[in-house]
VOPAGU-2260 file (C-alpha; in pm, 1 decimal, decimal comma):
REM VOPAGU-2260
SITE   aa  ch    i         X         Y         Z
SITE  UNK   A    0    4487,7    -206,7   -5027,0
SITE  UNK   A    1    4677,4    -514,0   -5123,2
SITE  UNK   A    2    4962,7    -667,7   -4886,1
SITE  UNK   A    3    5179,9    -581,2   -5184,2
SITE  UNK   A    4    5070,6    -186,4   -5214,5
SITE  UNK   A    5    5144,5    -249,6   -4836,3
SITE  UNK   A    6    5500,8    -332,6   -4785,8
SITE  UNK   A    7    5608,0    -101,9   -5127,9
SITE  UNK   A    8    5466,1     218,6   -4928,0
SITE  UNK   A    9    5652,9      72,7   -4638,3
SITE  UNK   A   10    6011,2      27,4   -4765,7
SITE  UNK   A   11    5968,2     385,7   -4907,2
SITE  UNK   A   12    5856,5     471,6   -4596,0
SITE  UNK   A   13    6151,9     303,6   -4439,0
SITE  UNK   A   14    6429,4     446,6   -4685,2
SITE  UNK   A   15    6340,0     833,1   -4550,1
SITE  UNK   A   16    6543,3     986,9   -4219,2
SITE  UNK   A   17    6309,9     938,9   -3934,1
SITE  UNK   A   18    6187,2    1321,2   -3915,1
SITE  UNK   A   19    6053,3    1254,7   -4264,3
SITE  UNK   A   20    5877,0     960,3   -4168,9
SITE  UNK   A   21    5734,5    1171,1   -3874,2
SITE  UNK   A   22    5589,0    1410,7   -4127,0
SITE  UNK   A   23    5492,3    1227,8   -4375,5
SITE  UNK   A   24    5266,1    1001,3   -4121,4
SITE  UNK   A   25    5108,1    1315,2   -3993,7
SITE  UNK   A   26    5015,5    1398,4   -4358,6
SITE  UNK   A   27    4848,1    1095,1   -4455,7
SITE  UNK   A   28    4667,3    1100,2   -4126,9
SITE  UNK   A   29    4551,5    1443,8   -4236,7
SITE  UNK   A   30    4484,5    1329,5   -4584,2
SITE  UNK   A   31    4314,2    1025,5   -4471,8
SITE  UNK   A   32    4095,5    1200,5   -4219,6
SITE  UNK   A   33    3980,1    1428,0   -4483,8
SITE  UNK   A   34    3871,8    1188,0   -4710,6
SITE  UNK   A   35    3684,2    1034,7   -4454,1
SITE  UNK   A   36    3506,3    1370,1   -4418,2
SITE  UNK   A   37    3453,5    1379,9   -4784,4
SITE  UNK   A   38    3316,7    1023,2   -4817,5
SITE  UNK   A   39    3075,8    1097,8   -4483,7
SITE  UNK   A   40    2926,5    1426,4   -4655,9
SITE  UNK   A   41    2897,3    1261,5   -5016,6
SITE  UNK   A   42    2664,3     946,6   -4780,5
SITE  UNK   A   43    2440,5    1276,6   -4621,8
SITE  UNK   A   44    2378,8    1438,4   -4927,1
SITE  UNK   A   45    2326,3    1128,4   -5121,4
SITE  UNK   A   46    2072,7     989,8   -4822,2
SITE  UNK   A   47    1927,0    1386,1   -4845,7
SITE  UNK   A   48    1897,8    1491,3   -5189,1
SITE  UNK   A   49    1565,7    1355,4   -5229,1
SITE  UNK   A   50    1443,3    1536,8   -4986,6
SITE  UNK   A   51    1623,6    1870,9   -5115,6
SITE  UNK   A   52    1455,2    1767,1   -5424,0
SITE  UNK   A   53    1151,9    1753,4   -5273,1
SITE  UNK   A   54    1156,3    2096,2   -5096,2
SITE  UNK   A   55    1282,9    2301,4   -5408,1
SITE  UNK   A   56     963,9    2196,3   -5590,9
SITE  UNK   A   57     715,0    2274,5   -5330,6
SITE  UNK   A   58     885,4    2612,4   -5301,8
SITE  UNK   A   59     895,5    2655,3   -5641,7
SITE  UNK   A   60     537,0    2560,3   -5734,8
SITE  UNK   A   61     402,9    2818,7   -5411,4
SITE  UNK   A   62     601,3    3115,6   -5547,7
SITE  UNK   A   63     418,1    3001,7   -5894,8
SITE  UNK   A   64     114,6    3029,0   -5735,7
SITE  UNK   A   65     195,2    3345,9   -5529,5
SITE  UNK   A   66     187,7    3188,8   -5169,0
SITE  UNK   A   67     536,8    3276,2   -5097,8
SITE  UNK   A   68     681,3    3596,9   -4906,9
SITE  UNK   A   69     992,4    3787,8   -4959,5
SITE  UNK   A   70    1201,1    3672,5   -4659,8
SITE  UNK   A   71    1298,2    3991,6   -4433,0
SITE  UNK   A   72    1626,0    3942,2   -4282,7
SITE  UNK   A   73    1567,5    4216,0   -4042,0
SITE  UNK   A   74    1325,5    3903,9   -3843,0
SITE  UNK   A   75    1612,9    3705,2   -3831,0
């Protein structure tokens, strides 16, 4: 973010009561932590999907050719 983008959320910051500021700090470290969770699971799938990829086509191809079982979730 620019120095600019900076000090323009500041002084809005800066023209709410204090309380607001309180809360509104406590959002954007909410907000902020959950894009960081977003942009960490986008990196694992995109470093995974090949893989996924990879296993729906073998699993695919051996219920084509009838070596797969019907999973029984009673073994679970």
């Amino acid at each position: 973010m620019s120095s600019e983008n900076i000090a323009t959320v500041t002084k809005m910051l800066e023209s709410l009561p204090e309380t607001t500021q309180t809360q509104l700090i406590e959002h954007l470290r909410e907000y902020i932590a959950s894009l960081q969770d977003e942009l960490e699971r986008d990196n694992l799938v995109s470093k995974t999907q090949h893989n996924l990829v990879q296993a729906a086509r073998k699993a695919k191809q051996e219920i084509a050719e009838g070596k797969s079982q019907l999973m029984d979730y009673e073994q679970l």
